[in-house]
N, C-alpha and C positions, 0 to 999 in steps of 0.2 A: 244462557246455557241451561237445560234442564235439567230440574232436580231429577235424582234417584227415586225411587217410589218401590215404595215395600210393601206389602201385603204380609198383615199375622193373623194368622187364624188360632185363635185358642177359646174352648170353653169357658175357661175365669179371663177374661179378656181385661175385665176392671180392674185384676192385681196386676194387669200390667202399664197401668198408667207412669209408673215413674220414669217405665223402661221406653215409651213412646214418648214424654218431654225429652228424656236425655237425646233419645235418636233427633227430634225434629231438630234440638237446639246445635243437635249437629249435621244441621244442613239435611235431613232424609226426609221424603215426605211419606208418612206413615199412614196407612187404611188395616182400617182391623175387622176383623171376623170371627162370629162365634161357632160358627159350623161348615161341616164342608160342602154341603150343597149350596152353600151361599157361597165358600169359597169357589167351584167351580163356573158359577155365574160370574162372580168377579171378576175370576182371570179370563172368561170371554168374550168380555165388556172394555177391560181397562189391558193398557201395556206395562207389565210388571216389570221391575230387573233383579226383584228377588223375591221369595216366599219363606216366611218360617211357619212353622206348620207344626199343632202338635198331636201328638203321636195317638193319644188316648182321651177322644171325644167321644156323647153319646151320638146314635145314630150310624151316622157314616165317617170309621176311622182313619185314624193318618195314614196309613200306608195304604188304604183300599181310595182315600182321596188324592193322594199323592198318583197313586197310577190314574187316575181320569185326570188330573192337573197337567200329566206328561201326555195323554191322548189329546190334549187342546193346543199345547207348549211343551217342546221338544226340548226347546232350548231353554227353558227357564230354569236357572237353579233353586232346587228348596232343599231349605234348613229345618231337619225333622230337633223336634224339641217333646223327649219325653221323661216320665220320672223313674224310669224302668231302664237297666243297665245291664240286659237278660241277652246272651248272645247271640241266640234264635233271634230276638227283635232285631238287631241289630246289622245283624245279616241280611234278614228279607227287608230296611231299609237301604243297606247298602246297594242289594239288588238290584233295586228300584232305581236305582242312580241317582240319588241325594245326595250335594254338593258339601254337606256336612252337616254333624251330629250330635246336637247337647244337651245336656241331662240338667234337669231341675234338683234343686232351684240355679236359674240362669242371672247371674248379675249382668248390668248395663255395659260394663266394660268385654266381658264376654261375648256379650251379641254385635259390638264396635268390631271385635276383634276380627268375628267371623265373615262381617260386611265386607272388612278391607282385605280378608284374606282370600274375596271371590271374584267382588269387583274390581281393585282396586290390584290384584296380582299382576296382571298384565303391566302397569302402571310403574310398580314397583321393581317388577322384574327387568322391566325399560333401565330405569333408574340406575338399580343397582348393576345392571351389565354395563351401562355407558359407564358408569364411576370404574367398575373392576379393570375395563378397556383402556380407559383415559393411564391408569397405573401401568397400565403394561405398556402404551403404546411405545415410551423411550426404549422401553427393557428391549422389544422387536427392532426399532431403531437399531439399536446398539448390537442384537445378533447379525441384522442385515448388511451393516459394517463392519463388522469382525471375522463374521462367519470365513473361514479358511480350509478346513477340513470336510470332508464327505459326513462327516457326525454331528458338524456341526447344523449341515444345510437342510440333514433330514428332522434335528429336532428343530430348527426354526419353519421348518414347514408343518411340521407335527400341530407348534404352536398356530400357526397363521387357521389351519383347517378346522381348529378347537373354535378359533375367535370368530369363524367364518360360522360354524353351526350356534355358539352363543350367541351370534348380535342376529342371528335368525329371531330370536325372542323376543330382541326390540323391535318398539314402533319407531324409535328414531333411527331413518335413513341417515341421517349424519354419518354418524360411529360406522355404519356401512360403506359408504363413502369413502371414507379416510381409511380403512383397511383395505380394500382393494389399490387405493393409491399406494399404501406398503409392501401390499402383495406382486404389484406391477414394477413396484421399485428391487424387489427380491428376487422377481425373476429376470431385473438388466443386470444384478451380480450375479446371480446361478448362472448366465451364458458364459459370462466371462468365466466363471471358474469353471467352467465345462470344457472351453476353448481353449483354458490352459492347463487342465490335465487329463483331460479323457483318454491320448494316444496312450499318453506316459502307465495310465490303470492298466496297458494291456499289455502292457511287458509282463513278464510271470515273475520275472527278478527282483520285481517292486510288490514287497508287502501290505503297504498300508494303502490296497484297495479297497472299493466297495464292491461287495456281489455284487457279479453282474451276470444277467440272463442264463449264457453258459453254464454256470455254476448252480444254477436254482435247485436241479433236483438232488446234486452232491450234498449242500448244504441244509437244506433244507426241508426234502423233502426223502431220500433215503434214509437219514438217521432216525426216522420215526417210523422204518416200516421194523412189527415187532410178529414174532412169531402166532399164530389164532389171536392177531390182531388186523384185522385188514383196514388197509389204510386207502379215505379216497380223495385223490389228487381234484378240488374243483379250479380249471382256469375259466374266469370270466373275462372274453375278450376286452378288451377296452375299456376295462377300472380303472377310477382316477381313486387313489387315496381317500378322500372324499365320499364317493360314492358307496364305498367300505364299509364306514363308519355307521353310513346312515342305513345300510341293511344289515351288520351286525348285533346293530340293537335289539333289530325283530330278532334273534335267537335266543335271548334272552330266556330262560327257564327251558331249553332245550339242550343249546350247548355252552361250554366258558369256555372263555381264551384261554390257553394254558402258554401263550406264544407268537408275540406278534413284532413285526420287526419291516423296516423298508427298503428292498433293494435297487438295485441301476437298471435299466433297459438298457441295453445298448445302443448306438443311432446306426441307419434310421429307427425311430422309435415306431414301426409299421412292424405292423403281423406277418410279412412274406419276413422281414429278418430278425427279430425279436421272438418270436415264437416258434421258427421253425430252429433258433439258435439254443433256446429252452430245450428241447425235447432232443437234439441229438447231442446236447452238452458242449457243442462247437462255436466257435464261431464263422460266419458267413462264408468267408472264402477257402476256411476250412472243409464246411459241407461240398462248396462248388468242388473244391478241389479233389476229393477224397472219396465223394459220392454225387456225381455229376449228373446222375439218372436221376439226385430227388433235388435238385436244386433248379428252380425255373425263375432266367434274367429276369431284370424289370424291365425291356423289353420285350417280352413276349407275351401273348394273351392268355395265355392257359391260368388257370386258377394257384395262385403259389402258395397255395399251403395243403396240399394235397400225399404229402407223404409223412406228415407229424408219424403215424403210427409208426411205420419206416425207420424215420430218424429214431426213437426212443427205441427201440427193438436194436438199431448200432450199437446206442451208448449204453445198455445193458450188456451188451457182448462183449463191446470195448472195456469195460469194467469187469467185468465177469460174477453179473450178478444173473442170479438164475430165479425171478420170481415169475409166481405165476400171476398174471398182468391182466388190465382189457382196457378199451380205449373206447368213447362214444363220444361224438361229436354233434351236440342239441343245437339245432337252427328253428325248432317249432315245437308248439305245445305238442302236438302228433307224437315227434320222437321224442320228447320229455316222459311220458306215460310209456311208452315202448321199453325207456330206461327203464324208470322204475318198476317194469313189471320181472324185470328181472333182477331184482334185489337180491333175491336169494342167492340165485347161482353166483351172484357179485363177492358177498357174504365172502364165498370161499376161497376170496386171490388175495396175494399180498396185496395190490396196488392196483385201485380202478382210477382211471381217466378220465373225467369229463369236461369235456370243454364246450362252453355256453358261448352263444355269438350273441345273444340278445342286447347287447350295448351297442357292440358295434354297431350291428342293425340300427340300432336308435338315434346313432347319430349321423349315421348314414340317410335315413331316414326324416329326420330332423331338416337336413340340406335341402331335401328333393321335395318334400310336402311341405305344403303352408301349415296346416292344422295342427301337424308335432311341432314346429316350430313356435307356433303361437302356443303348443302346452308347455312347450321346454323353452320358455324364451331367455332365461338367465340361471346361472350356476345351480339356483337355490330350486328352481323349478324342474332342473336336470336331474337332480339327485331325490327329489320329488316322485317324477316319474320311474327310478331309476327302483323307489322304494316301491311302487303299486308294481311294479313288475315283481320284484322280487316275493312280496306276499302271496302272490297270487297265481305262482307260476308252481309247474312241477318240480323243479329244484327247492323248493320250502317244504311240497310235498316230500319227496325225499329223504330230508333232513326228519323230519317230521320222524319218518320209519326207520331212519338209522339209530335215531337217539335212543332209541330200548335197548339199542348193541353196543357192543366194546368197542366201537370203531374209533378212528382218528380220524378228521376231514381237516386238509389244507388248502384253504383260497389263497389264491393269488391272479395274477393279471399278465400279459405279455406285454402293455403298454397303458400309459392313460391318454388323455385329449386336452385339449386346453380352445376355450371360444377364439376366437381369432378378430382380430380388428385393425391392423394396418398394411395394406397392400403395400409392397415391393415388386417393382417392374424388373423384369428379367427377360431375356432371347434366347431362345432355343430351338434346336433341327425339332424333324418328325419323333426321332426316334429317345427326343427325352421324355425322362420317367414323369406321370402325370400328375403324382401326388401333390399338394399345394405347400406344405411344411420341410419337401427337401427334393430335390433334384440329384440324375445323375444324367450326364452325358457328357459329348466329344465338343460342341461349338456352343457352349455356356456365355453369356452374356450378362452382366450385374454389378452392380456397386458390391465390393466384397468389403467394405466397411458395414457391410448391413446381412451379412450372413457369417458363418460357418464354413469355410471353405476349406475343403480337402482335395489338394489338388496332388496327391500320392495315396490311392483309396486302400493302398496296401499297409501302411502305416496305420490304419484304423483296424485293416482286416476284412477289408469289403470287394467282395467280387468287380470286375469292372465288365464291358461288353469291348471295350476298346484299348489299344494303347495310349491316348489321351482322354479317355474319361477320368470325369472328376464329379468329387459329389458335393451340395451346398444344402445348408439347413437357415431354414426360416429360427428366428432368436422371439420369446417371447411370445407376445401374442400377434409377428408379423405373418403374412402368408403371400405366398410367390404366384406374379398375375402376369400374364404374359402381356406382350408389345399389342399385340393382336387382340380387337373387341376388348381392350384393358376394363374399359368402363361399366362394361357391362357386367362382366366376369368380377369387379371390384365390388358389384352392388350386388351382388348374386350370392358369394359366399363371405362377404362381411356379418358378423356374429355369427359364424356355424361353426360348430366342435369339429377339429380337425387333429391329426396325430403324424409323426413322422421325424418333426423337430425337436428344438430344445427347449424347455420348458419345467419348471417343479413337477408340474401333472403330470407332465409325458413320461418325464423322466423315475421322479421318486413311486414307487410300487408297492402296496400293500403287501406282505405273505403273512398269515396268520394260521396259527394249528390249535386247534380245537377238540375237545373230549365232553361228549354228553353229562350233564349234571347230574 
């Protein structure tokens, strides 16, 4: 295995003899340097894994060698070492993107410390996450068994998503390993308690539900519209909890949570009834029934979410709130800019709209191309991509221009997705619905020990096309492959993010409210 190898540049090079036995005797192999033209030949010559570097040399000094050190090696980290504690220096070291910072006189244990706190982090961080995980893994165990209650299953997913972005840190696949096999085991108990009380959540009679869709803007999102306070409603299609998390961080020194919590989708966990059930505050068979002109079957081609503005315009009236409103619905950078070019006049409603489809797209996307598939090829590369979108898109812009104002911004999602991985064979006419996570139709054919079967869609509250339609939901990470070309269609959308069914992701949902710092 290869030693380490350090490079120090210092003008008294000789008083640092003690500090080069101590390092060699610990395993480093150390090359030294009196000036920094010779260090810059060095580093062009030799493969360093670190530099310490001091500050105040004759000739050419630390930070004007430091910046030609980072023009040869981007990546190399250096350790400025000077006797000066002046905060101007300090600063234009920091600038410079120096890995860390010590002031003379520097003991041996001090420069040990600094090694293992650059190379050796990663190492550590490995370490001490596998150890923090190994503690917990019973404590998950024993939620996954216990869990009974809708509070319970959101804070054992809470936990799962935490452990999911911590062992991101580690090198050891293990500990990743073995939490997906809990997470997989978490979500054969989430079906079943889905299976045995999701009707029962939709009686009104029964208190101790979870939000669900319906209820979003009641709860959640009305109570925080305040007088020359305007509030902007962001949905992003097709967030998984997860994905939340990890574009939450980027607003850091922009906006703070003041408010974050998980609600229910209802099933199908699909944008034609999850999001069109959000914005008129109803549920499904409610809209067909009551508003027949904005409700389009899952048989029919037409695009079904084309009257969201519609629906939310009802349920303002049904309630009899009178704000003044606007709705934009961002499919491209184009109309991203378009938004925000009218920020101002936004400025002046209670309650602006915006709904992003860029996920959706993504995973839509993801199925059909190889090349997003090969970017997004697992969870961790999902929410990856999910982060370069979000940085980089007009919706950050946005945020960017709200944060100078008084405003409130609430995310939230209609649905999340979950990867998919075991086919389930099923038969079905022309006229069943196409989605791969739930079905609805009249001549259904399946093992119903291996779905969700609602074979009274009216007890759920779901529209039907027929007098015997029925609808069925893929459980976990199953998905529905017809009789027909099964084999191919098996290898086609095995590992694609798909949405509809039952699932932690599909189901549990981010809403968080937010106020500029």
């Amino acid at each position: 295995m290869r030693k380490i190898r350090i490079l120090w540049t210092d003008d008294e090079v000789e008083v640092l003899k003690p500090h080069i036995f101590f390092l060699e005797e610990k395993g480093y192999e150390i090359d030294t340097c009196s000036n920094g033209n010779d260090t810059i030949d060095l580093v062009r010559q030799n493969r360093y894994d670190l530099i310490f570097l001091d500050e105040n040399m004759p000739g050419l000094g630390g930070i004007e060698t430091l910046r030609l050190i980072k023009e040869v090696r981007t990546d190399i980290p250096v350790v400025m070492i000077t006797k000066s504690d002046e905060e101007e220096l300090m600063e234009a070291a920091i600038g410079s993107e120096i890995a860390d910072y010590l002031i003379k006189p520097v003991k041996p244990k001090q420069v040990l410390l600094a090694i293992k706190k650059i190379l050796d982090q990663r190492r550590l961080i490995t370490e001490k996450t596998t150890t923090d995980y190994r503690q917990e893994f019973s404590r998950i165990s024993n939620m996954i068994s216990s869990a009974s209650t809708y509070s319970d299953w959101t804070d054992l997913y809470k936990k799962i998503v935490f452990w999911e972005s911590e062992l991101e840190k580690s090198t050891d696949p293990g500990m990743a390993e073995i939490l997906k096999m809990q997470e997989n085991e978490a979500n054969n108990s989430f079906s079943k308690f889905m299976i045995k009380n999701y009707t029962g959540w939709l009686n009104p009679e029964n208190k101790n539900n979870p939000l669900l869709s319906p209820g979003l803007f009641s709860k959640k999102i009305f109570p925080h519209v305040q007088e020359h306070k305007p509030l902007f409603f962001i949905l992003i299609d097709n967030m998984r909890y997860d994905q939340w998390k990890t574009i939450s961080g980027e607003m850091a020194g922009l906006f703070r949570i003041i408010e974050e919590d998980l609600y229910f989708s209802i099933l199908p966990t699909a944008t034609q009834f999850s999001r069109n059930s959000i914005f008129a505050g109803l549920m499904p068979s409610a809209i067909a029934e009551t508003m027949p002109e904005f409700w389009i079957n899952d048989d029919e081609e037409e695009g079904k979410n084309k009257f969201e503005e519609e629906l939310f315009k009802s349920q303002l009236t049904r309630k009899g709130l009178k704000y003044k409103w606007s709705y934009n619905k961002i499919s491209s950078s184009h109309e991203g800019r378009k938004v925000n070019d009218k920020v101002r006049s936004m400025l002046e409603n209670d309650i602006n709209i915006l709904v992003f489809n860029f996920v959706d797209m993504l995973s839509h996307a993801r199925t059909e191309i190889g090349v997003i598939r090969d970017l997004a090829n697992d969870e961790s590369a999902y929410r990856s991509l999910t982060r370069s979108w979000f940085v980089h898109s007009s919706l950050f812009e946005l945020l960017k221009t709200l944060a100078s104002h008084p405003v409130k911004v609430i995310f939230s999602t209609d649905h999340g997705t979950i990867r998919v991985q075991n086919p389930v064979k099923i038969i079905g006419d022309r006229k069943t619905s196409s989605n791969l996570r739930y079905k609805m139709g009249r001549n259904l054919d399946y093992d119903p020990k291996k779905v969700f079967e609602l074979i009274n869609p009216e007890k759920a509250m779901l529209p039907k096309t027929n007098l015997s339609s029925r609808y069925i939901f893929a459980l976990n990470k199953d998905y529905l492959v017809y009789q027909n070309n099964y084999n191919y269609y098996v290898g086609y959308y095995k590992d694609t993010f798909q949405h509809g069914g039952i699932s932690m992701q599909e189901i549990m949902l981010p809403v968080a409210c937010l106020e500029p710092v």
